[in-house]
C-alpha positions in Angstrom: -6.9 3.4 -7.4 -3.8 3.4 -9.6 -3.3 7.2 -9.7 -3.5 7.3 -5.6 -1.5 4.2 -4.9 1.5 6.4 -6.8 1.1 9.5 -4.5 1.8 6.7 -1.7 4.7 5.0 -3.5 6.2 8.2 -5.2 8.8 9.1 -2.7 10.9 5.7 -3.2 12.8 6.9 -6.6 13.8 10.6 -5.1 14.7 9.9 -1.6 18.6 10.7 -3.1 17.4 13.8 -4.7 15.0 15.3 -1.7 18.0 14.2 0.7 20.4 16.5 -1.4 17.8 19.0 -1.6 16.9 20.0 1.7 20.4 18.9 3.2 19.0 15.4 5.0 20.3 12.0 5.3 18.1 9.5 3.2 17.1 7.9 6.3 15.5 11.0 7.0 14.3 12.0 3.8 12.5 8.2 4.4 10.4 9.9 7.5 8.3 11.5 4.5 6.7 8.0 3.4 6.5 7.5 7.4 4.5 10.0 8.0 2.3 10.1 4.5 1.3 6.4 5.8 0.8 7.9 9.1 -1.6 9.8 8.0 -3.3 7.6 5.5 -4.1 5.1 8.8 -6.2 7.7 10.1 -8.3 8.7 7.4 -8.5 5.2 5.8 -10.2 3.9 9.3 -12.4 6.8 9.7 -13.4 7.0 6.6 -15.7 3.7 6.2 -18.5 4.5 8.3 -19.1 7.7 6.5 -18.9 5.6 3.3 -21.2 3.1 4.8 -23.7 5.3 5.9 -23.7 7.9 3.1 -22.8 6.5 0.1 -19.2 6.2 -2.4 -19.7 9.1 -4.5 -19.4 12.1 -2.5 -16.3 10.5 -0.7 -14.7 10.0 -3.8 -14.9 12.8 -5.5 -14.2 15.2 -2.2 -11.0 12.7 -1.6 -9.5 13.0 -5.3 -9.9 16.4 -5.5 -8.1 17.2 -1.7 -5.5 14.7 -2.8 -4.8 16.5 -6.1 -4.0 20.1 -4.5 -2.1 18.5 -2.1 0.4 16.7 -4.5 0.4 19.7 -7.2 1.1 22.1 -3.5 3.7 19.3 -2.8 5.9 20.4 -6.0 6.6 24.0 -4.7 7.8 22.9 -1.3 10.2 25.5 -0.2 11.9 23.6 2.9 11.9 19.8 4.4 9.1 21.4 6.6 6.6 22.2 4.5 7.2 19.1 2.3 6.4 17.0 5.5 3.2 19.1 6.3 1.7 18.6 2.9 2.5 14.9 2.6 0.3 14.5 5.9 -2.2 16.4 3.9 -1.8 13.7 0.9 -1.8 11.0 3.3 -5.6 12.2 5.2 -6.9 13.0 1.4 -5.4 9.8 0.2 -6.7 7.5 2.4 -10.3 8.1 1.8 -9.8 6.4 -1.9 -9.3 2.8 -1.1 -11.8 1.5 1.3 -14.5 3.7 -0.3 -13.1 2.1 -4.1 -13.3 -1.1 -2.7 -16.3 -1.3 -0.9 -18.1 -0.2 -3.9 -16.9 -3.3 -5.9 -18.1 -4.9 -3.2 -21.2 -3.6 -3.4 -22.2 -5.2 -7.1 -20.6 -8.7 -6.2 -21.5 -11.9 -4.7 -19.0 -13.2 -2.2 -17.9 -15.7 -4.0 -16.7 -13.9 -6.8 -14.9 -10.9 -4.2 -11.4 -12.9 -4.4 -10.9 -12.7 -7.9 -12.3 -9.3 -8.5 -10.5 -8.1 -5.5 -6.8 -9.9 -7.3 -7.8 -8.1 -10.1 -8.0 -4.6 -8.8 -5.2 -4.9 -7.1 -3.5 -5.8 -10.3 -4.4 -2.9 -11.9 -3.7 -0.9 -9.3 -0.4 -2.5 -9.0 0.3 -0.2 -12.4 1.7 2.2 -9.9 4.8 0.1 -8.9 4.8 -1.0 -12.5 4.5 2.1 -14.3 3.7 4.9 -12.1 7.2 4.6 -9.7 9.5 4.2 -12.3 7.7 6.6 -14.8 8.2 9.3 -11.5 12.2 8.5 -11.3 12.2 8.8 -15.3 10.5 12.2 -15.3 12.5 13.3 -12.1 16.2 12.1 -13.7 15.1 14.9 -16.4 13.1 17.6 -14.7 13.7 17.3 -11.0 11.9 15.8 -8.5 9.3 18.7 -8.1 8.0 18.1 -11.6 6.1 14.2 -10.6 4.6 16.0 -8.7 3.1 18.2 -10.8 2.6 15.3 -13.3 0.5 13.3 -10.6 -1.7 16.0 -9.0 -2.7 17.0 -12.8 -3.8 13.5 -13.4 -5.8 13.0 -9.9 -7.6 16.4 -10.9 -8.7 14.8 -14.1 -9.6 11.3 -11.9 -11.9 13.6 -9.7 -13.6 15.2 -12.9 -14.1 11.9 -14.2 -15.5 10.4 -11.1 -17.8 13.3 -10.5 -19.4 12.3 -13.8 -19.5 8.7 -14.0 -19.3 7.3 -10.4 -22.5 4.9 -9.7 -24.6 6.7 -6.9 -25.3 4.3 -4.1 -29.1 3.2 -3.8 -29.3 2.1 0.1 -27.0 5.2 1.6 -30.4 7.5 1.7 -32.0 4.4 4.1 -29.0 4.0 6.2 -28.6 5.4 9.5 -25.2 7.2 10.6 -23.3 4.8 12.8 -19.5 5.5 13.5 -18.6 3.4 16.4 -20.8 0.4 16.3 -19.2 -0.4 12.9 -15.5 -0.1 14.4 -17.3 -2.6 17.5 -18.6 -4.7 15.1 -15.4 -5.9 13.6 -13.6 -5.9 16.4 -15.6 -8.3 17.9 -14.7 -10.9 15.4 -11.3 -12.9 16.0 -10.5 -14.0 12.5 -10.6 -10.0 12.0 -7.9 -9.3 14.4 -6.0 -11.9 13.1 -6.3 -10.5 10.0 -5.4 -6.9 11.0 -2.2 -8.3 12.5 -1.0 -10.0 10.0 -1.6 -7.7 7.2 0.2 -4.6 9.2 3.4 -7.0 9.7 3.5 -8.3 6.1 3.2 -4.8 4.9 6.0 -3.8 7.3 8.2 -6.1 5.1 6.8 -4.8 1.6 6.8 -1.3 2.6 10.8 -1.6 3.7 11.7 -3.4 0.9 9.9 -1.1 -2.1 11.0 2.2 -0.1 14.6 1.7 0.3 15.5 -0.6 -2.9 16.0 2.2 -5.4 18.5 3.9 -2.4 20.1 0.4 -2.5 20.5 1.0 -6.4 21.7 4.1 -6.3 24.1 4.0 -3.3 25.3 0.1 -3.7 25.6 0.2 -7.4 25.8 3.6 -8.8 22.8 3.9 -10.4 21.3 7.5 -11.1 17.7 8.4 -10.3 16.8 7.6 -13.8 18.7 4.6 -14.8 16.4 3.3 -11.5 13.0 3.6 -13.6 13.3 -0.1 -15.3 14.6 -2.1 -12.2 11.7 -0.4 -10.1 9.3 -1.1 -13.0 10.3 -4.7 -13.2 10.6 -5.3 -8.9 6.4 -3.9 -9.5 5.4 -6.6 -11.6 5.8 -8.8 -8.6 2.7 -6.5 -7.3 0.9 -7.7 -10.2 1.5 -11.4 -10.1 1.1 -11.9 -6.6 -2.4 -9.7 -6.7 -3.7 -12.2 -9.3 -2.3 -14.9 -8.0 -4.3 -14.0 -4.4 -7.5 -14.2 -6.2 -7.2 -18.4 -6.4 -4.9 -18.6 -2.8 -8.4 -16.5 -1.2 -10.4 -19.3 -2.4 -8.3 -22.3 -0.8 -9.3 -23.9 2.4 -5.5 -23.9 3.7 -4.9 -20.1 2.7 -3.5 -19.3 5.8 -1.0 -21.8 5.0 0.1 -21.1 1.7 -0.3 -16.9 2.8 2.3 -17.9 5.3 5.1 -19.2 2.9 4.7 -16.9 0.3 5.1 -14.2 3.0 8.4 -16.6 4.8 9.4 -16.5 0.7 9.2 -13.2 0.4 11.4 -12.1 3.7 13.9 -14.6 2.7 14.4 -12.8 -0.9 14.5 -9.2 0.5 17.1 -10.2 2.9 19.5 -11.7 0.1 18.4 -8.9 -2.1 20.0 -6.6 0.4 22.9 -8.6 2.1 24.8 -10.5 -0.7 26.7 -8.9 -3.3 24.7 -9.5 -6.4 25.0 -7.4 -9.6 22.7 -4.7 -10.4 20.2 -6.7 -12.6 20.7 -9.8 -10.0 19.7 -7.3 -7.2 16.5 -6.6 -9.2 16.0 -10.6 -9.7 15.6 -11.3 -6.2 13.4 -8.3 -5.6 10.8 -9.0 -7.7 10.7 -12.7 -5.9 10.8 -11.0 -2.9 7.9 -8.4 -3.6 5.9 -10.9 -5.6 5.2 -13.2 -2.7 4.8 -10.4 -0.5 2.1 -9.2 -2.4 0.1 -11.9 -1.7 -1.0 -11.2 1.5 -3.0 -8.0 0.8 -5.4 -9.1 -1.6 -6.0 -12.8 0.6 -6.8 -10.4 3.7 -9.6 -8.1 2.0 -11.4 -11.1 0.6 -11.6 -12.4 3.9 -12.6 -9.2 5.3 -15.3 -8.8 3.3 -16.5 -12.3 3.2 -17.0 -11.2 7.7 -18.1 -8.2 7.7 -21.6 -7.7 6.3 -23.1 -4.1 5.7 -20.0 -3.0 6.9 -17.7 -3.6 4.4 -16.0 0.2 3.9 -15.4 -0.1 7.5 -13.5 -3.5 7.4 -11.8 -2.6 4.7 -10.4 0.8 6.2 -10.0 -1.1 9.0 -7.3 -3.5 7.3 -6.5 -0.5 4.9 -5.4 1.5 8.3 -3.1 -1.6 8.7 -1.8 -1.3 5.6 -0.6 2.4 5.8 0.5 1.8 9.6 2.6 -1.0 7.6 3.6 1.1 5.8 5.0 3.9 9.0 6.3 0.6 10.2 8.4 -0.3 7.0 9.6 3.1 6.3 10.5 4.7 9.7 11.8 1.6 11.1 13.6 0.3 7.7 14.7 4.1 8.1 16.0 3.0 11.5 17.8 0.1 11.0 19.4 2.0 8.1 20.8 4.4 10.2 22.0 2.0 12.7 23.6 -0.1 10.3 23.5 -0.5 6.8 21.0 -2.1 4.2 21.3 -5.5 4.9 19.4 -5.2 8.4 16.7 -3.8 6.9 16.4 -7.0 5.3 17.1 -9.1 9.1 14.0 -6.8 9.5 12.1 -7.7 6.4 12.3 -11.5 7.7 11.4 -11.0 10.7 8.1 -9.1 10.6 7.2 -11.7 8.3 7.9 -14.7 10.3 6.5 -13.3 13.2 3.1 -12.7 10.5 3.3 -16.7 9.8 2.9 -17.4 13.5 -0.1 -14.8 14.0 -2.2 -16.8 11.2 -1.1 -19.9 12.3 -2.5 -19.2 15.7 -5.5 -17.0 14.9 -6.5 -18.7 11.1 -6.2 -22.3 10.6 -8.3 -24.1 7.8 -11.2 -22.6 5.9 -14.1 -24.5 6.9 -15.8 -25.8 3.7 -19.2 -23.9 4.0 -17.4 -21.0 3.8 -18.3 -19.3 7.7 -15.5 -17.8 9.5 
């Protein structure tokens, strides 16, 4: 999970260099995570019935190893062109990772145990805005931006050897019958899903902006080079880590929709003074990781509940809201691209604070209080 959340997040630290590169502005050089996340929608939607119905091990294994050539193919990119073709590859290959991942931890627990397991996964996978990002902006400050790439395919290789191995085998896919679209039909039919859905795509909106364009901010605002942004990006991704834990007891409260809200009203607020007011460097990094802690709340809160809804078909509800997430993640990058380009950085933080605010009043509307037996 680690390993393929970096192939997602990898771009943010060499935006500058790829711009200078292949001759782009950064905005556009930003259209690279848009369409990576693009592409990870689709796969990580229609992925989840296949999971469901046949089992987590072949879809792992088949997944890591696609996403591996793809990255390593990534690193010999001759023009903007190609780049962008094989990072829709990485984005179809990555997406089959997460729901299946997730789904099989949901396999071997109770409900009532999901939230905490499901805080603590994302913690770990959080590693790849702790370590993974900044360790990528290191490695490109001293061989060039082709050479993470290299780095991270080698390492999903060895993730797809591993998993070959050692992967549980599921005991009910032989018994299950192949359905595709009464799973989507399924979940869609259930309000407190849709709610969900929304409000996870618009919160991701704001994370995805923020994380994409903060080490551009560094570099352009404050003169930082690509390397000397590995320990402000490392310390912004602990905020990943805290909030994921700190989902896993939010998930459990009655009034989670509540306290989801404000974290996520929090979070806007700090990512719009992180990139409107004239802070130092190391101030500038404060207010991130505020920012992109609170944020982070959200995601874990919103697959708990999924899960605790969707009965056999939890791959599917959990591509479902994963397909959120990546077209969060379109959202935050092409349209934090946007507002870039129309004005500077400080409107993609009007634009961080807004998708969130507008995510307050979805779950407002469409959540309310956690009834006390636990239905939804």
């Amino acid at each position: 999970m680690a390993s393929t959340q970096i192939v997602g997040l990898m771009l943010s630290p060499i935006l500058v260099a790829l711009s200078d590169e292949f001759n782009v502005s950064v905005a556009a050089a930003g259209q690279l995570a848009a369409v990576t996340f693009a592409a990870w929608a689709v796969s990580v939607v229609s992925v989840g019935p296949i999971s469901d119905s046949f089992g987590r091990r072949p879809v792992a294994v088949i997944g890591l190893t696609l996403l591996a050539a793809s990255v390593i193919a990534s690193s010999f990119a001759p023009t903007f062109g190609v780049l962008m073709g094989l990072r829709i590859i990485t984005g179809l290959a990555g997406g089959m990772i997460p729901p299946n991942s997730m789904a099989a931890v949901a396999d071997v627990l109770p409900a009532d145990k999901r939230a905490k397991a499901f805080g603590l996964l994302m913690a770990f996978t959080s590693l790849s805005s702790v370590i993974g990002v900044p360790l990528v902006a290191l490695v490109a400050g001293i061989g060039g931006w082709r050479v993470p790439f290299l780095m991270i395919g080698s390492v999903l290789f060895i993730c797809a050897g591993m998993q070959s191995l050692w992967f549980p085998k599921s005991q009910t896919s032989e018994t299950r019958k192949f359905s595709f679209m009464s799973r989507y039909k399924q979940m869609a039919n259930i309000s407190l899903f849709r709610t969900t859905l929304v409000a996870n795509l618009l919160q991701r909106m704001a994370f995805y902006a923020s994380i994409s364009y903060l080490a551009a901010y560094l570099i352009n605002s404050h003169g930082l080079s690509i390397g000397q942004t590995a320990i402000p990006l490392a310390i912004a991704g602990i905020g990943v880590v805290i909030g994921s834990m700190a989902a896993g007891f939010i998930s459990a409260l009655r009034r989670r929709s509540q306290v989801v809200s404000a974290c996520a009203l929090l979070g806007g607020l700090a990512s719009l003074l992180m990139f409107s007011i004239d802070l130092s460097a190391w101030g500038t990094v404060a207010v991130a990781l505020i920012g992109i802690t609170f944020i982070s709340v959200g995601w874990p809160t919103f697959l708990a509940i999924s899960t605790e809804i969707s009965g056999s078909s939890q791959a599917t509800a959990v591509g479902m809201l994963g397909a959120s997430n990546q077209l969060g993640g379109v959202g935050g990058a092409a349209l934090g691209g946007a507002f870039l380009a129309l004005g500077d950085f400080y409107t993609v933080g009007f634009f961080c604070l807004a998708t969130v605010l507008i995510s307050a009043v979805v779950l407002q509307l469409g959540m309310g209080i956690r009834p006390t037996n636990q239905e939804s």
